[in-house]
N, C-alpha and C positions, 0 to 999 in steps of 0.2 A: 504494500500500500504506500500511498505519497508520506512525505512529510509535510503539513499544511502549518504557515505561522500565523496565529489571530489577534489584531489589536485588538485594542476596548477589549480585551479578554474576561475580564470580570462584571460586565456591565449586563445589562436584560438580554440582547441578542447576542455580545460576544462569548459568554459565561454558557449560554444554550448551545449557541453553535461548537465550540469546542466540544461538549457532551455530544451534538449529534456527531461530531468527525470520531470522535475516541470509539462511539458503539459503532462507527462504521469498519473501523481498523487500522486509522491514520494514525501515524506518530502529531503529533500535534502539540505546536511549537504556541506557549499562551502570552503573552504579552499584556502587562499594566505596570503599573505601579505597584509596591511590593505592599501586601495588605492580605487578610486572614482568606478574603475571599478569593486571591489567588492561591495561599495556601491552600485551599481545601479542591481548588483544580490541581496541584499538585498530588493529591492526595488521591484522585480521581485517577491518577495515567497521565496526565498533561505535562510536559518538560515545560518549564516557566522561565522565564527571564521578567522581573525585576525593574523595567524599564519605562523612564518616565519621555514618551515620545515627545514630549512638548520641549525638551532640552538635550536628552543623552541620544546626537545621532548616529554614533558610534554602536554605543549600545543598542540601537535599534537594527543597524545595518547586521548587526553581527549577529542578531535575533533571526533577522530574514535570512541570512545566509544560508544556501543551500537547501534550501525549502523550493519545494517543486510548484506552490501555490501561497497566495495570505487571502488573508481578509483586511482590506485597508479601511481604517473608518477614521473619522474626528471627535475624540470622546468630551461629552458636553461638559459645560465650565459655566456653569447660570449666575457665580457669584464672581466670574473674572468681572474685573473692573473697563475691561476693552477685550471682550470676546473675538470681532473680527482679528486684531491685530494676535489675541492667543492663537489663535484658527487656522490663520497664514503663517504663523511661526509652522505649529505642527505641519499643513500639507507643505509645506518648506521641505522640513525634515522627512517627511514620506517620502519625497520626487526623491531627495538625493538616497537616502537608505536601498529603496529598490534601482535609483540607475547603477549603486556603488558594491551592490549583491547580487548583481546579476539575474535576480528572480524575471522569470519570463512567462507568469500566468497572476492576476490578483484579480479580486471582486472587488468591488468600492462600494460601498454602503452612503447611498445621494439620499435624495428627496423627489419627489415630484417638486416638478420648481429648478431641477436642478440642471435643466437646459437654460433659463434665463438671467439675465447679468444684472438684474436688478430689480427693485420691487417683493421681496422675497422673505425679508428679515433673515434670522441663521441660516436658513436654507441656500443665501449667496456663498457662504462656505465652503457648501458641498461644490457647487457650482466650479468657485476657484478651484477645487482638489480635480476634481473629472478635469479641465484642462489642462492642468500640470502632467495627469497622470496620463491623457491622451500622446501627448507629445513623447513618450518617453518611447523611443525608436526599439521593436523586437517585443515588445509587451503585449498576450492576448489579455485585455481589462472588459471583464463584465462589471458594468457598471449598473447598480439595483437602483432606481426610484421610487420608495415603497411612499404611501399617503400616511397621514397623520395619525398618530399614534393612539391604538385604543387605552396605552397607559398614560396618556395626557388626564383622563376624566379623572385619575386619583389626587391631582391637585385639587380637586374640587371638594372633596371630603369635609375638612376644616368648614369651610362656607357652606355647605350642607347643613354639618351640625350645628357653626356657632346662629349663622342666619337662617338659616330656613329656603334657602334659596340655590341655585345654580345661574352661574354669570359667567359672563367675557364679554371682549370687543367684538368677536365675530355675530352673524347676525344669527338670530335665531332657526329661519327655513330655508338658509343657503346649504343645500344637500350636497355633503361630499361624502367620498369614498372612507371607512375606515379599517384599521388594521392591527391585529393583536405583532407585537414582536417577535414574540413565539413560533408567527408563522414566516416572520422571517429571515430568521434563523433556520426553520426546515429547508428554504426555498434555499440559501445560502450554501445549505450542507448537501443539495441535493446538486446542483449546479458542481461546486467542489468535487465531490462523487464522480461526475459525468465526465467534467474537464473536457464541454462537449463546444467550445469557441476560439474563433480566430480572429484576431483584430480588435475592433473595440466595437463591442455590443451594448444594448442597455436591452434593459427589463424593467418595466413596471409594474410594480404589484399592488392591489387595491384593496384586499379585504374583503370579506362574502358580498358587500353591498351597500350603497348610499343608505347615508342617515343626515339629519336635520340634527343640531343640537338639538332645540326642543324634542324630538320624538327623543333622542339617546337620553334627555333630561326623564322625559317619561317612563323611559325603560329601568335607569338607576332609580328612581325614586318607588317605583311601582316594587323594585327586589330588595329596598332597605326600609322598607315599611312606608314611604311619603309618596303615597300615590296624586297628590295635589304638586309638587314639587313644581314651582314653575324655572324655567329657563329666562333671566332678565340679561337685556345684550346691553352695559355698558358704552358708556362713552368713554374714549379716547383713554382722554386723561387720568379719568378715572381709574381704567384698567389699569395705567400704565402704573400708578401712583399705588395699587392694589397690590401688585407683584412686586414693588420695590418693596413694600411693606412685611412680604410673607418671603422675602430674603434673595430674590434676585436683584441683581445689578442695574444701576441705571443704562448701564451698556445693554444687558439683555434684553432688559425689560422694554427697552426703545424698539429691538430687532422682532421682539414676537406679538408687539401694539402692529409693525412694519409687516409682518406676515397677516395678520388679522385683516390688515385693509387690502392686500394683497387678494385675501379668500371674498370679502363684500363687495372689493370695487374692481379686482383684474380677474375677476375667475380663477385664481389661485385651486387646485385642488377639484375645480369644479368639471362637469359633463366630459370627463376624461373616457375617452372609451376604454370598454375592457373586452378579454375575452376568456377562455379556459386557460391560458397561461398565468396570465393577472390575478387570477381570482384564487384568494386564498380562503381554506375553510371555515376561519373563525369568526361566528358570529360576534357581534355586541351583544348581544343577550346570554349567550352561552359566556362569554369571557368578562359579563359581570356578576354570573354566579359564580363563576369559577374565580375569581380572582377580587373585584371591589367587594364583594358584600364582605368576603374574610377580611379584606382591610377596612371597612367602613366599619365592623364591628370589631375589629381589633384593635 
């Protein structure tokens, strides 16, 4: 079997996907920062390196070395004080790690959004990474643009319980696609598995199917006993001044007000076609029994 390296190794989809490559029978090379939850991918089968991609690019280059495939991602930073400028240190350090190891197969972990150069909020990120990582001569790059996250609705918990309510800046019946992590990391391990592309491909993944905040508001509130649960769409400021409150960065918090208006006023996210490749199994209904109501009563 390959040797696969995975950044964000300890996070929701790097932390899965290592597990799906180990029960496949990959030697599987895990990558973070040295912390108990990389210990315990140690502990799993995983060979770990200790490595903080945002400065040691040594140590990263020396992580991908001779690994037949990685998983290249931008692992999130909500309390940097200048995210972008974190964001492009790291795909900095990506480009040269993989032109200076030689690696000649990786996945990239984008966004939808992450063909546009602006208007996007974090998502311009990923944006810059996929260009960097295009240009690197000899490299087949599957590049993933999966939709918004089904684990974005657990920030909402706190506002649940302390008000009574669910809020954002996005609007409430602007219907986009959504996606558990879970699935992908399957889609990720499954592609890895195949090592079935040449040149630079993308893939986007959507999630069983369009939801509205408000219906997903109605769906969380109807499984944590608050079937009245309304959905209120903040204004602007308000949002932005919300998040800085509950401990993101004025940097951040600027970038995901900057995606909000993106999903209301550019279609962000929205009437993306899909088809049977896109389409992953996890419902929102299924993946908040399965996962918020344990956290919401936890």
């Amino acid at each position: 079997m390959s040797t696969i390296a995975v950044t964000g190794a300890t996070g929701h989809i790097g932390s899965a996907l290592v597990h799906h490559l180990l029960k496949a029978g990959h030697r599987v090379v895990a990558i973070s920062r040295p912390s108990e939850r990389l210990d315990a991918l140690k502990a799993a089968g995983a060979d770990t390196q200790p490595v903080d991609v945002s400065t040691d690019v040594a140590g990263l280059t020396e992580a991908l070395r001779g690994a037949d495939a990685a998983f290249l991602m931008i692992p999130p930073h909500v309390a940097h004080p200048d995210f972008l400028a974190y964001a492009d240190g790291i795909a900095a350090n990506l480009e040269q790690a993989v032109r200076a190891s030689g690696i000649q197969r990786a996945v990239q972990l984008s966004s939808l959004g992450g063909d546009r150069p602006a208007g996007t909020g974090p998502i311009l990120t990923a944006h810059r990474l996929e260009n960097r990582l295009k240009g690197i001569e000899g490299l087949n790059l599957l590049i993933l643009r999966p939709t918004y996250f089904l684990e974005n609705h657990l920030s909402s918990i706190g506002m649940i319980k302390g008000m009574g309510i669910n809020g954002g800046p996005q609007q409430a019946d602007a219907a986009i696609p959504m996606i558990a992590t879970a699935d992908i990391a399957a889609y990720a391990a499954k592609r890895l598995n195949a090592a079935d592309w040449t040149g630079t491909a993308v893939q986007e993944l959507l999630g069983s199917r369009e939801y509205t905040l408000q219906e997903a508001t109605q769906i969380i509130g109807k499984a944590v006993g608050r079937p009245e649960l309304p959905y209120i769409q903040f204004p602007y400021a308000d949002a932005e001044q919300g998040m800085i409150g509950a401990g993101l960065s004025p940097s951040m918090a600027g970038l995901y007000v900057e995606m909000a208006r993106g999903v209301n006023e550019q279609g962000l996210f929205r009437n993306v076609p899909r088809d049977a490749e896109s389409t992953t199994p996890t419902s929102l209904e299924s993946w908040v029994e399965q996962s918020f109501v344990p956290a919401f009563n936890g």
